[in-house]
PDBQT receptor file of N, H, CA, C and O in Angstrom, charges set to zero:
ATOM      1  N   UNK A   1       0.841  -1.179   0.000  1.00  0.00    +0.000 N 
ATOM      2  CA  UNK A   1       0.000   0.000   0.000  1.00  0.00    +0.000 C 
ATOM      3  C   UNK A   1       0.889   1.248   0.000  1.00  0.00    +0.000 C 
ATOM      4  O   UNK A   1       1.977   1.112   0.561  1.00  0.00    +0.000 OA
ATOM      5  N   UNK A   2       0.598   2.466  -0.549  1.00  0.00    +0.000 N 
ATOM      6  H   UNK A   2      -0.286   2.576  -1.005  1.00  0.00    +0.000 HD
ATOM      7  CA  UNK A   2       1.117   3.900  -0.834  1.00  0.00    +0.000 C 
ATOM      8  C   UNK A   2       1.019   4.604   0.519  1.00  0.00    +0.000 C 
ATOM      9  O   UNK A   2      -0.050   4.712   1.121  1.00  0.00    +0.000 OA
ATOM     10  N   UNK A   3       1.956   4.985   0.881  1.00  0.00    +0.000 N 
ATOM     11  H   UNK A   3       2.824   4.898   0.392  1.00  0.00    +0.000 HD
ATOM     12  CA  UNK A   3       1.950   5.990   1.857  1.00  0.00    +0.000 C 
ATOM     13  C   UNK A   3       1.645   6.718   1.639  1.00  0.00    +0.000 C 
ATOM     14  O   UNK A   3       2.273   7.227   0.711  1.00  0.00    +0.000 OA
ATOM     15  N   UNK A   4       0.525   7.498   2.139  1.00  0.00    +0.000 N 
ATOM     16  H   UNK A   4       0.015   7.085   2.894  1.00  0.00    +0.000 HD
ATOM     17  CA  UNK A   4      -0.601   8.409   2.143  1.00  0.00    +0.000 C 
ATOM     18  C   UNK A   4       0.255   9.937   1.813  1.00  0.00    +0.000 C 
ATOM     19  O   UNK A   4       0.228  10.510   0.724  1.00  0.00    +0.000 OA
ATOM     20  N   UNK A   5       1.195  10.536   3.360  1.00  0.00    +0.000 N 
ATOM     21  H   UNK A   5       1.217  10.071   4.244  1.00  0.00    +0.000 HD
ATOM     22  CA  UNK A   5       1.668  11.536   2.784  1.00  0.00    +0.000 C 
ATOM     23  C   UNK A   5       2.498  11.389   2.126  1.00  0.00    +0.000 C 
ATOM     24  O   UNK A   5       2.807  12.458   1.600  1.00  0.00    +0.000 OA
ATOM     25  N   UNK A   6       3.327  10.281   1.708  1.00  0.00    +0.000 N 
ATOM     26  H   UNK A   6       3.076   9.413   2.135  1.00  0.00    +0.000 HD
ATOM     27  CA  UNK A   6       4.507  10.423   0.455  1.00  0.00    +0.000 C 
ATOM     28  C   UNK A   6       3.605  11.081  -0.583  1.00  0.00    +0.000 C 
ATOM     29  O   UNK A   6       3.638  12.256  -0.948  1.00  0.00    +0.000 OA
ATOM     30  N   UNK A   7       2.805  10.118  -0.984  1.00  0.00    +0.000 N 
ATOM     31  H   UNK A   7       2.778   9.163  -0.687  1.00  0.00    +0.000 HD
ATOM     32  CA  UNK A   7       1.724  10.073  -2.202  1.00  0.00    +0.000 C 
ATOM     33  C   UNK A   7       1.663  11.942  -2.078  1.00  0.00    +0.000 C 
ATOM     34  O   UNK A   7       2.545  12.519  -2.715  1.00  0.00    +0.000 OA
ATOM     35  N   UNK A   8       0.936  12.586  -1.508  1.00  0.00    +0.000 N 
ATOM     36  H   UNK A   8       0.219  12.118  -0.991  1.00  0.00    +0.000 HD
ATOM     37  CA  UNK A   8       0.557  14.066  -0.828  1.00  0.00    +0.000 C 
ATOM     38  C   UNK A   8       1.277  15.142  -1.658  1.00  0.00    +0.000 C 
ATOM     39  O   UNK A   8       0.889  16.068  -2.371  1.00  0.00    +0.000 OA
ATOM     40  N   UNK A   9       2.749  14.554  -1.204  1.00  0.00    +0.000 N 
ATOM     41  H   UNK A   9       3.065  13.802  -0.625  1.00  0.00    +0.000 HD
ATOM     42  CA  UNK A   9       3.847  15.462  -1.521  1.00  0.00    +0.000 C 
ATOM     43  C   UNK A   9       4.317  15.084  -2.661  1.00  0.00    +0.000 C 
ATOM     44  O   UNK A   9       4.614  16.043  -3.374  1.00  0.00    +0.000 OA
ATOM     45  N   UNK A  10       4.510  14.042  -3.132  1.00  0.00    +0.000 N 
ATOM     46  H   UNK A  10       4.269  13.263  -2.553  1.00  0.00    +0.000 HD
ATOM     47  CA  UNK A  10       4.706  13.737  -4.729  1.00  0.00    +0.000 C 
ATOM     48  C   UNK A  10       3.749  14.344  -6.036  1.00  0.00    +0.000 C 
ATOM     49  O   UNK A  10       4.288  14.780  -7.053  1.00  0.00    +0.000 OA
ATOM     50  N   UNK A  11       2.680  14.317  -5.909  1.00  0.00    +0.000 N 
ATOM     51  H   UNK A  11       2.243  13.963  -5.082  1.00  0.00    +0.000 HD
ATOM     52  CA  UNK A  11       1.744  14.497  -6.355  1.00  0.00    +0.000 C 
ATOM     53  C   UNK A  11       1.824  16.018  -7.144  1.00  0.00    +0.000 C 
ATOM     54  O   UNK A  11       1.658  16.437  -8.289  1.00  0.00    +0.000 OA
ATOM     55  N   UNK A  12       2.082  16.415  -6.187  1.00  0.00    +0.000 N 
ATOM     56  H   UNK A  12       2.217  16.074  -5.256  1.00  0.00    +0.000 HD
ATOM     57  CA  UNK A  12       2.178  18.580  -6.548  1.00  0.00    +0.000 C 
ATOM     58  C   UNK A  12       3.380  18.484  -7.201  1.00  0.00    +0.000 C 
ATOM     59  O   UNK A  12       3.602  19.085  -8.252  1.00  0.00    +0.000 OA
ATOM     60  N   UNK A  13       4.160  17.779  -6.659  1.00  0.00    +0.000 N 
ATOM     61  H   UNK A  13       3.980  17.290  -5.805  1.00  0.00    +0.000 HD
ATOM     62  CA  UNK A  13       5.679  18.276  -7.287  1.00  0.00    +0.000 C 
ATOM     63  C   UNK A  13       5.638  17.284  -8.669  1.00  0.00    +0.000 C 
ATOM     64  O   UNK A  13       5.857  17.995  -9.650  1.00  0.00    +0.000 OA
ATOM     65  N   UNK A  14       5.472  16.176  -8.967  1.00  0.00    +0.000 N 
ATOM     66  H   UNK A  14       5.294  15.599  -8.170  1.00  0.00    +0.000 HD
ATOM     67  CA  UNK A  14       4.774  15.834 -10.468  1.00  0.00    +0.000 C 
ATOM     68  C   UNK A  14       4.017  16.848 -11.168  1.00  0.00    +0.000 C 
ATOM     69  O   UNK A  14       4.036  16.769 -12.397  1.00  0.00    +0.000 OA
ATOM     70  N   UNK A  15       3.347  17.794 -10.632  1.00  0.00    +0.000 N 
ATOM     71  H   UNK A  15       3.331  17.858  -9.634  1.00  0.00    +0.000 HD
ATOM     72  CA  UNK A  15       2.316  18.416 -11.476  1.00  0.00    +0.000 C 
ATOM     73  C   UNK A  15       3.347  19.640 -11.891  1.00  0.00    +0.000 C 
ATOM     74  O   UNK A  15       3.444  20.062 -13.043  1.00  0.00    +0.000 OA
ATOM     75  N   UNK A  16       4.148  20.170 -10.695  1.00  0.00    +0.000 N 
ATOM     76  H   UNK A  16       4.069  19.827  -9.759  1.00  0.00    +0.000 HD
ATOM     77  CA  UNK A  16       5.031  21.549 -11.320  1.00  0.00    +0.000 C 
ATOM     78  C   UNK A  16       6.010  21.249 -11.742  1.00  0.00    +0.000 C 
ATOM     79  O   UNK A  16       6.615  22.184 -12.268  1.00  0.00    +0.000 OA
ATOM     80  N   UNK A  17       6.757  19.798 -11.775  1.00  0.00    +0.000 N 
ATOM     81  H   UNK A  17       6.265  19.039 -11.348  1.00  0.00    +0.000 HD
ATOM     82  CA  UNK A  17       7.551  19.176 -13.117  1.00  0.00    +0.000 C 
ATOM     83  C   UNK A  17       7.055  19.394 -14.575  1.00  0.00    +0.000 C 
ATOM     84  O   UNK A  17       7.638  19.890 -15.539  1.00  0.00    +0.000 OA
ATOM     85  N   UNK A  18       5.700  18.834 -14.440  1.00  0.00    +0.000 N 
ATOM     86  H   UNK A  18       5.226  18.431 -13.657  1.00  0.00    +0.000 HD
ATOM     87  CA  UNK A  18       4.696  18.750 -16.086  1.00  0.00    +0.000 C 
ATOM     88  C   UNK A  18       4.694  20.090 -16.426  1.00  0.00    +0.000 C 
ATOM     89  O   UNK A  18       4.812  20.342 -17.625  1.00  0.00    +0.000 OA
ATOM     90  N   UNK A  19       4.559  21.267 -15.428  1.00  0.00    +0.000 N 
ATOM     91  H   UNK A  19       4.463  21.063 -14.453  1.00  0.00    +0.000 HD
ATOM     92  CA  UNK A  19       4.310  22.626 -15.590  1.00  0.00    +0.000 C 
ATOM     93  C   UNK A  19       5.074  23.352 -16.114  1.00  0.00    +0.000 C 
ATOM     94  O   UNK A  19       4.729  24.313 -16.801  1.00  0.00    +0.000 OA
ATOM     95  N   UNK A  20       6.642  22.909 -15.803  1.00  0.00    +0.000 N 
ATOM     96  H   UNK A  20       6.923  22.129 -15.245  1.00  0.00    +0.000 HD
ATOM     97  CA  UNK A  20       7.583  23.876 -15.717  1.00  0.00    +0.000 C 
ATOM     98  C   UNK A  20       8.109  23.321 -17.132  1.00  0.00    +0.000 C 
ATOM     99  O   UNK A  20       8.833  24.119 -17.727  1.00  0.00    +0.000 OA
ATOM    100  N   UNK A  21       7.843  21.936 -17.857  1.00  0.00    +0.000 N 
ATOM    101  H   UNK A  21       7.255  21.287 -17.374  1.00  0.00    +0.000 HD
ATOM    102  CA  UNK A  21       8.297  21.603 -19.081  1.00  0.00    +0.000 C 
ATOM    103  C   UNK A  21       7.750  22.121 -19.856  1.00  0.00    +0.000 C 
ATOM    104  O   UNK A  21       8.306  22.675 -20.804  1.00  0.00    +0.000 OA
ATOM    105  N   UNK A  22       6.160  22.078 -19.621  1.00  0.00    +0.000 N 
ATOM    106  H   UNK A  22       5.708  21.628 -18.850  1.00  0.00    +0.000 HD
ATOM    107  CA  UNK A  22       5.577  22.326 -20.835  1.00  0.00    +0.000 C 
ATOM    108  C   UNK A  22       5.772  24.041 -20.818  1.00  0.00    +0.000 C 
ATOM    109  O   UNK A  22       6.181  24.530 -21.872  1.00  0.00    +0.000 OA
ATOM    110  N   UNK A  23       5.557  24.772 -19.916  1.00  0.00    +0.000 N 
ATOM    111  H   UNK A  23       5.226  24.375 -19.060  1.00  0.00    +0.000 HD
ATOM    112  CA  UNK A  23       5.736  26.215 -19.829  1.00  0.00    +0.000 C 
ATOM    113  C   UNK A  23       7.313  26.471 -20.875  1.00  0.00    +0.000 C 
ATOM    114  O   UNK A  23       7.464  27.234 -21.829  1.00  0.00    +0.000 OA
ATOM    115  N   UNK A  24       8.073  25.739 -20.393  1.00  0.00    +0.000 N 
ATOM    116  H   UNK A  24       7.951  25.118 -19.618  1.00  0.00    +0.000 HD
ATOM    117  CA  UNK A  24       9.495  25.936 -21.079  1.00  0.00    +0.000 C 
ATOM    118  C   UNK A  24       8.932  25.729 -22.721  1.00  0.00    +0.000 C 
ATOM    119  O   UNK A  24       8.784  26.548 -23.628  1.00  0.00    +0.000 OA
ATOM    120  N   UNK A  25       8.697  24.250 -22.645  1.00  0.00    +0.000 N 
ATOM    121  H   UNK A  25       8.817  23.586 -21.908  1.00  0.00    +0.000 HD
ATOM    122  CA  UNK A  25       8.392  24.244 -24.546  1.00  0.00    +0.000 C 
ATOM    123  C   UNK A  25       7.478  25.164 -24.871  1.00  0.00    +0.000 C 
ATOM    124  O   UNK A  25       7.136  24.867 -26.016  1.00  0.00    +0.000 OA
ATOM    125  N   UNK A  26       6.947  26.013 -24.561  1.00  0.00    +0.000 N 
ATOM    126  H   UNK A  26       7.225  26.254 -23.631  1.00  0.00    +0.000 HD
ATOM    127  CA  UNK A  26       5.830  27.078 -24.832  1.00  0.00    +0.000 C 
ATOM    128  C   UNK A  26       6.192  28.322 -24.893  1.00  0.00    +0.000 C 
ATOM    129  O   UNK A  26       5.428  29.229 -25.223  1.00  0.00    +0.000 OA
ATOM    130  N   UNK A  27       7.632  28.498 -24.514  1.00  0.00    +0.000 N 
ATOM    131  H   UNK A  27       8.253  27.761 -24.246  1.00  0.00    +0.000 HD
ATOM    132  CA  UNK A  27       8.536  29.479 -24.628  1.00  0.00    +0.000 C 
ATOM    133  C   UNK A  27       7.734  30.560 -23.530  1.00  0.00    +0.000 C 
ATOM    134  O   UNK A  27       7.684  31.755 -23.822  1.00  0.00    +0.000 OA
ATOM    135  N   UNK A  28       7.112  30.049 -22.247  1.00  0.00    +0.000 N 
ATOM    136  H   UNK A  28       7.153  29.078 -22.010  1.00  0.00    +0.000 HD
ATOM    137  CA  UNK A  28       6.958  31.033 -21.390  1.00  0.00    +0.000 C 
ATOM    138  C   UNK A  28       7.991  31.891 -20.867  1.00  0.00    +0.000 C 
ATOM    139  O   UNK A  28       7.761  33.095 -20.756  1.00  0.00    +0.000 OA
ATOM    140  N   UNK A  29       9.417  31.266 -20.440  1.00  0.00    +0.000 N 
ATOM    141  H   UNK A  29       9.604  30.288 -20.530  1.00  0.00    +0.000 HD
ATOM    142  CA  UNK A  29      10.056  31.553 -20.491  1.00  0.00    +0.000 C 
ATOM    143  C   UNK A  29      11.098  32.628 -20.706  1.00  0.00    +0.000 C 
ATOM    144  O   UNK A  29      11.946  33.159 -19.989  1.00  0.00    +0.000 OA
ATOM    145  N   UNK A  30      10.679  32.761 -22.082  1.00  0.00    +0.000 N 
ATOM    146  H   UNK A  30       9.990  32.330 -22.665  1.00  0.00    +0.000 HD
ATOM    147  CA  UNK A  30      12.654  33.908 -22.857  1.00  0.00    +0.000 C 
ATOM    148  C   UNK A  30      12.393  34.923 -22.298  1.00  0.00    +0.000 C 
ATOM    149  O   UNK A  30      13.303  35.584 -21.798  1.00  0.00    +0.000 OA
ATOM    150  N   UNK A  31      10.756  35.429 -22.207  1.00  0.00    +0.000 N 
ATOM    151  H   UNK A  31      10.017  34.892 -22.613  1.00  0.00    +0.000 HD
ATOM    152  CA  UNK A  31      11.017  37.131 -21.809  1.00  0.00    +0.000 C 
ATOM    153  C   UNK A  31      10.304  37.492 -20.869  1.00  0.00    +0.000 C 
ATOM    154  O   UNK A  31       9.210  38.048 -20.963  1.00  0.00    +0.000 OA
ATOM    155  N   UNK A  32      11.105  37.081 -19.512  1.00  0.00    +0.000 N 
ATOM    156  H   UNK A  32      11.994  36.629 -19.435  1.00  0.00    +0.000 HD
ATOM    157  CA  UNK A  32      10.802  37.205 -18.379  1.00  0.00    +0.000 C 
ATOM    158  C   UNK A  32      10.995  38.652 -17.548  1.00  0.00    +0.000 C 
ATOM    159  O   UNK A  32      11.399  38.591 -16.387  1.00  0.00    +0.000 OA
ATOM    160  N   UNK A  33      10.795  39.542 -17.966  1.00  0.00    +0.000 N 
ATOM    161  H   UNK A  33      10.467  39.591 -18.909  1.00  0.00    +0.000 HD
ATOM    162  CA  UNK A  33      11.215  41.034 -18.023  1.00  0.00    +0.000 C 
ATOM    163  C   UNK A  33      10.122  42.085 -17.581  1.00  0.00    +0.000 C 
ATOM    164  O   UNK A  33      10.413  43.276 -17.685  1.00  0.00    +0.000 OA
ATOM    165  N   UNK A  34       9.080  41.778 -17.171  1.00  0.00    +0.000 N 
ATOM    166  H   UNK A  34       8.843  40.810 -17.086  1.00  0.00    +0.000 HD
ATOM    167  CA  UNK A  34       8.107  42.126 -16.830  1.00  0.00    +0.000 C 
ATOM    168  C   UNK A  34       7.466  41.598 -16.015  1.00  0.00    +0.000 C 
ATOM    169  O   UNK A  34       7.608  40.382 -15.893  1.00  0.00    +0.000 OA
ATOM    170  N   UNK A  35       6.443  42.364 -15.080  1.00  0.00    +0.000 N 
ATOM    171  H   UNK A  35       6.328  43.353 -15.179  1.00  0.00    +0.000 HD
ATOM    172  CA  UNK A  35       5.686  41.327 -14.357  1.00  0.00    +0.000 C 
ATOM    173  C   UNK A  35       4.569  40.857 -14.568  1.00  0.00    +0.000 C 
ATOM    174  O   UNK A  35       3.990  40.251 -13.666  1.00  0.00    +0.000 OA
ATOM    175  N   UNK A  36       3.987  41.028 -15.843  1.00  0.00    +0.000 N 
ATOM    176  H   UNK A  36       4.457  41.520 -16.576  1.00  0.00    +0.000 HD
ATOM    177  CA  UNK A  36       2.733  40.509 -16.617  1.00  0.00    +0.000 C 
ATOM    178  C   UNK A  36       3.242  39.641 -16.838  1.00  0.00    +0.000 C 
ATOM    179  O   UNK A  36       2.682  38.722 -16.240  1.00  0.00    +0.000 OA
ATOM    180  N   UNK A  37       4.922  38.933 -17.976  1.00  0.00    +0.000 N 
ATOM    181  H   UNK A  37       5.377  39.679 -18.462  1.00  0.00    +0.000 HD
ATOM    182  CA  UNK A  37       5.811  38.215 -18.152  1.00  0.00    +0.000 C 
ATOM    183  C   UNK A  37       5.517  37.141 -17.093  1.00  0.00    +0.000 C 
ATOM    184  O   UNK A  37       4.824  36.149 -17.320  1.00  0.00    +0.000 OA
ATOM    185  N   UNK A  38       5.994  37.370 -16.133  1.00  0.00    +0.000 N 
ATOM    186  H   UNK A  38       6.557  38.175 -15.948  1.00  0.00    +0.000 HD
ATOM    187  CA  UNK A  38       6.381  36.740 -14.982  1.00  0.00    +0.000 C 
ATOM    188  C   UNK A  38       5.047  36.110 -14.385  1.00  0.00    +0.000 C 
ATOM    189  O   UNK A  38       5.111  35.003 -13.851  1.00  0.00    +0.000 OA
ATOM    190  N   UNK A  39       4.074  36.663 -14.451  1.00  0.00    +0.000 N 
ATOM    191  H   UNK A  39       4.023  37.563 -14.885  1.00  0.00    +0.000 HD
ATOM    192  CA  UNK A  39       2.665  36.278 -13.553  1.00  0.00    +0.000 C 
ATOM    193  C   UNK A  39       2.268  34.756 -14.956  1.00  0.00    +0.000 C 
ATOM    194  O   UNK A  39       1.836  33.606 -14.869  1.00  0.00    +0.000 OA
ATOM    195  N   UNK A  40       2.655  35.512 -15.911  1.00  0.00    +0.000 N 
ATOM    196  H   UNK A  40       3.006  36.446 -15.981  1.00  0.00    +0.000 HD
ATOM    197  CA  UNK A  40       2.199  34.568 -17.162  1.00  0.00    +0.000 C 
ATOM    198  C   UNK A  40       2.610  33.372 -16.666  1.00  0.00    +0.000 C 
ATOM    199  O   UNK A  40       1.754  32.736 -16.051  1.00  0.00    +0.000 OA
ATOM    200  N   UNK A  41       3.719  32.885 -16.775  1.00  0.00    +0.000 N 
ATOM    201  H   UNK A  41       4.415  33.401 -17.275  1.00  0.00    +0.000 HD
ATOM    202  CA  UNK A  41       5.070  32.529 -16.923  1.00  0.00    +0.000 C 
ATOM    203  C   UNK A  41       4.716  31.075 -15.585  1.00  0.00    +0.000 C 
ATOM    204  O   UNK A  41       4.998  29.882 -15.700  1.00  0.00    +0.000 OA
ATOM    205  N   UNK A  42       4.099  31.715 -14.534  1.00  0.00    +0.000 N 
ATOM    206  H   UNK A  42       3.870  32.684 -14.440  1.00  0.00    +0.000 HD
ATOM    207  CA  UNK A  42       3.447  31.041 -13.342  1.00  0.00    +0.000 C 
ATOM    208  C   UNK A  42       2.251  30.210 -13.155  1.00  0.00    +0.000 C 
ATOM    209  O   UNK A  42       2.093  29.096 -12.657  1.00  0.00    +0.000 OA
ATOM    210  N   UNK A  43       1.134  31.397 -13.904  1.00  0.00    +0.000 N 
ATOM    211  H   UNK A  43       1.262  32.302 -14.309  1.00  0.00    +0.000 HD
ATOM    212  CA  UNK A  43       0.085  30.465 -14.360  1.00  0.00    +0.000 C 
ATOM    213  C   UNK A  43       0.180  29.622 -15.445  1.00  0.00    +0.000 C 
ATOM    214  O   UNK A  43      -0.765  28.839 -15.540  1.00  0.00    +0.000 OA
ATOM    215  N   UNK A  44       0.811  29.561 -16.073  1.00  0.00    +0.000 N 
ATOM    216  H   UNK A  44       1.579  30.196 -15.997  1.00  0.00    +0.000 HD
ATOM    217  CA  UNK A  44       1.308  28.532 -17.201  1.00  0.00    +0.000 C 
ATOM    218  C   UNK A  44       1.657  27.627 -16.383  1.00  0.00    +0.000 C 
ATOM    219  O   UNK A  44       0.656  26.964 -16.110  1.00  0.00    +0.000 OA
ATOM    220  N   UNK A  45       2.867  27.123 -15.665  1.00  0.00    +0.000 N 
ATOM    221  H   UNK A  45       3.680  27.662 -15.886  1.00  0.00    +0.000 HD
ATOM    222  CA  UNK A  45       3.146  26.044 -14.698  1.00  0.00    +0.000 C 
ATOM    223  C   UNK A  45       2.123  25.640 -14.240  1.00  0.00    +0.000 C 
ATOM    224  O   UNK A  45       1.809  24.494 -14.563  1.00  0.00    +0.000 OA
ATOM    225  N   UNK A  46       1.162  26.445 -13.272  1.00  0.00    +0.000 N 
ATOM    226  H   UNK A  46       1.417  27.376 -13.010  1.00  0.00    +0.000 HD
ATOM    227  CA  UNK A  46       0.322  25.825 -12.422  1.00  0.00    +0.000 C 
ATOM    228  C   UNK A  46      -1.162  25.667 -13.152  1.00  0.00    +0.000 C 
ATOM    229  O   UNK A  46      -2.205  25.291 -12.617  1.00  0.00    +0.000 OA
ATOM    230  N   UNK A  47      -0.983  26.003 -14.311  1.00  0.00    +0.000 N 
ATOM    231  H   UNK A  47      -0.136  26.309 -14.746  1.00  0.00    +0.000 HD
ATOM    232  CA  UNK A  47      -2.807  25.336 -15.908  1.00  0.00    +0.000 C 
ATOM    233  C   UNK A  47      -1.849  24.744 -16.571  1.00  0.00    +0.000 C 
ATOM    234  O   UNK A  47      -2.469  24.764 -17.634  1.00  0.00    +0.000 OA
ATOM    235  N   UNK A  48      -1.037  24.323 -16.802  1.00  0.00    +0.000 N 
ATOM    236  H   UNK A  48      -0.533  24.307 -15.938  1.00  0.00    +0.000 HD
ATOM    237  CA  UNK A  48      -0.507  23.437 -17.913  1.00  0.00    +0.000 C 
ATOM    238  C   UNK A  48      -1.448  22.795 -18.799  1.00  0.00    +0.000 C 
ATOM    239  O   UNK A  48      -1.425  22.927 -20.023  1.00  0.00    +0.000 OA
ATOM    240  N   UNK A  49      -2.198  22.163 -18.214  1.00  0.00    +0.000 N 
ATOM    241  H   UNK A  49      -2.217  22.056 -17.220  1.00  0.00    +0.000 HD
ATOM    242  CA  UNK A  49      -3.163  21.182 -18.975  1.00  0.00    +0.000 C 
ATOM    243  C   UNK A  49      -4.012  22.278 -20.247  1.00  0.00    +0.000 C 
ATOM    244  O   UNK A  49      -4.160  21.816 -21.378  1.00  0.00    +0.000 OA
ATOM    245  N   UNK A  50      -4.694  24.207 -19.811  1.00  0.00    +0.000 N 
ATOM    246  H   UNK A  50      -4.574  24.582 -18.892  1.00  0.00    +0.000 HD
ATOM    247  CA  UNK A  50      -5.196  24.611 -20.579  1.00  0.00    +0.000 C 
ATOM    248  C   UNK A  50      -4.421  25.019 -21.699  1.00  0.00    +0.000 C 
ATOM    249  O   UNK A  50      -5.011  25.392 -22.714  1.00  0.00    +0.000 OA
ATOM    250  N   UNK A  51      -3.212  25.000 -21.654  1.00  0.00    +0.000 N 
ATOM    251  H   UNK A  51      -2.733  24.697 -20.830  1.00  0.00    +0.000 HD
ATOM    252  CA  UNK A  51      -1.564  25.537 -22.356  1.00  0.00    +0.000 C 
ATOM    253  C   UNK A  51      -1.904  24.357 -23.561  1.00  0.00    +0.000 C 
ATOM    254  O   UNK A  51      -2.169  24.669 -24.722  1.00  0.00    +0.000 OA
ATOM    255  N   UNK A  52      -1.861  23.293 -23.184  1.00  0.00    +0.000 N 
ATOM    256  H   UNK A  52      -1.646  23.040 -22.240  1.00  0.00    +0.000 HD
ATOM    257  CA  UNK A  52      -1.666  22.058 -24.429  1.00  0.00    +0.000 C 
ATOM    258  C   UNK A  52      -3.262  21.817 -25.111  1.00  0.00    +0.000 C 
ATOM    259  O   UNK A  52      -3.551  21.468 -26.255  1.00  0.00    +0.000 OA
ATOM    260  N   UNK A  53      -4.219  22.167 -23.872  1.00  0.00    +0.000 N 
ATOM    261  H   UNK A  53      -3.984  22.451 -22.943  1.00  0.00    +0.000 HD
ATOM    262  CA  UNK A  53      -5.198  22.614 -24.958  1.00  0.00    +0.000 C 
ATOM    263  C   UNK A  53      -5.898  23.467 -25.998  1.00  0.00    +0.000 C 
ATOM    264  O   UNK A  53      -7.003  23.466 -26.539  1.00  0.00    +0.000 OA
ATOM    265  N   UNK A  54      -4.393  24.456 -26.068  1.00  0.00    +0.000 N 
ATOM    266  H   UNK A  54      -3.495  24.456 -25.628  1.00  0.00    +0.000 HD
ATOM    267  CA  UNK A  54      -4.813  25.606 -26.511  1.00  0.00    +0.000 C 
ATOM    268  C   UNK A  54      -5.058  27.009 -25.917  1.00  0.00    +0.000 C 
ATOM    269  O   UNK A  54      -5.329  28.061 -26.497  1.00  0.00    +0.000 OA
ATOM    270  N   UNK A  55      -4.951  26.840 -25.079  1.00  0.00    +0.000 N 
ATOM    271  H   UNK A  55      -4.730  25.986 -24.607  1.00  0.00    +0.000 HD
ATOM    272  CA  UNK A  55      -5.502  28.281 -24.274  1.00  0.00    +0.000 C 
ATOM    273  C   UNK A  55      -4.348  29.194 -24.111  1.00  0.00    +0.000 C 
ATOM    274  O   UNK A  55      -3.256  28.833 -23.673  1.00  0.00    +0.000 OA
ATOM    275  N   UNK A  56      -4.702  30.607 -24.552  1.00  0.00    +0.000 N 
ATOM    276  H   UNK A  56      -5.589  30.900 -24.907  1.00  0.00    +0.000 HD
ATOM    277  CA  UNK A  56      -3.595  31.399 -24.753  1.00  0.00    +0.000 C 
ATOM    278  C   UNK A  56      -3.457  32.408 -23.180  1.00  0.00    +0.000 C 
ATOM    279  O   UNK A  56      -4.342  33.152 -22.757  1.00  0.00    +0.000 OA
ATOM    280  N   UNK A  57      -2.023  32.147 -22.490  1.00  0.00    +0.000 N 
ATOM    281  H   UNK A  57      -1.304  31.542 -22.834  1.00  0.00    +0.000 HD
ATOM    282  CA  UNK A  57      -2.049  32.929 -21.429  1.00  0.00    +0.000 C 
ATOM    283  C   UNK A  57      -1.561  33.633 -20.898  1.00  0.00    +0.000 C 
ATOM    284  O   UNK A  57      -0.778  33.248 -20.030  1.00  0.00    +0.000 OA
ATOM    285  N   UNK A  58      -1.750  35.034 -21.123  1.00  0.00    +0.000 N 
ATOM    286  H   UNK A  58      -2.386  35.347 -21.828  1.00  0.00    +0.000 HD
ATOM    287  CA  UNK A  58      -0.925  36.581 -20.986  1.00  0.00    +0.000 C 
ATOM    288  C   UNK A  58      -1.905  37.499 -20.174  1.00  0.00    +0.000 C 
ATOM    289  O   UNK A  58      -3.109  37.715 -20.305  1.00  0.00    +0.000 OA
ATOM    290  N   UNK A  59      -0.975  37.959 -19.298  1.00  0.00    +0.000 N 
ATOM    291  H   UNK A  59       0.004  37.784 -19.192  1.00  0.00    +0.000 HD
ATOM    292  CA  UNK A  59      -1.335  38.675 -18.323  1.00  0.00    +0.000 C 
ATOM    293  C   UNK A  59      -0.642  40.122 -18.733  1.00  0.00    +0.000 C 
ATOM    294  O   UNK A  59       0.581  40.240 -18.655  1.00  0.00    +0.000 OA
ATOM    295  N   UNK A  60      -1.648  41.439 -19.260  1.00  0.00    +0.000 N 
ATOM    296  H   UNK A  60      -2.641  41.343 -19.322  1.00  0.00    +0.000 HD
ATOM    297  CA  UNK A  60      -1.321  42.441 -19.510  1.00  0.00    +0.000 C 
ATOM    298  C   UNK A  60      -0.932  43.357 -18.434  1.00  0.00    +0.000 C 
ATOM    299  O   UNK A  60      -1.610  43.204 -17.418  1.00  0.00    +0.000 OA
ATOM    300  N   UNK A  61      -0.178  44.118 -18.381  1.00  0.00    +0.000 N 
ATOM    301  H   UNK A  61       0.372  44.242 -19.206  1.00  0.00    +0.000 HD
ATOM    302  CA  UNK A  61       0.056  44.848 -16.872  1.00  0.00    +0.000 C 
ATOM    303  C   UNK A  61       0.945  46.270 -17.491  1.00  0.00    +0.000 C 
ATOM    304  O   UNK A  61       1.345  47.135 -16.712  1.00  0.00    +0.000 OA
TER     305      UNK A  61
């Protein structure tokens, strides 16, 4: 059987692995120079899933 909090703590950090790749291949990334940039750049990691479905995500500031 899975240890409950291993499982807990694995779980999130799998998801901001998936986040932080796909954000990279999505070129959230290069122009991190702003803080619209930057807010983007975050919610991309943490929606990944709307990123590969298409969903375009920029935060104007």
């Amino acid at each position: 059987m899975v240890n409950r909090p291993r499982l807990s703590l694995l779980l999130p950090l799998i998801w901001i692995v998936i986040g932080l790749v796909v954000a990279a291949t999505h070129h959230f990334f290069e122009h991190v120079g702003t803080i619209g940039a930057i807010l983007s750049a975050i919610l991309a990691v943490l929606l990944w899933p709307l990123i590969l479905l298409g969903v375009k995500i920029a935060i104007v500031i």
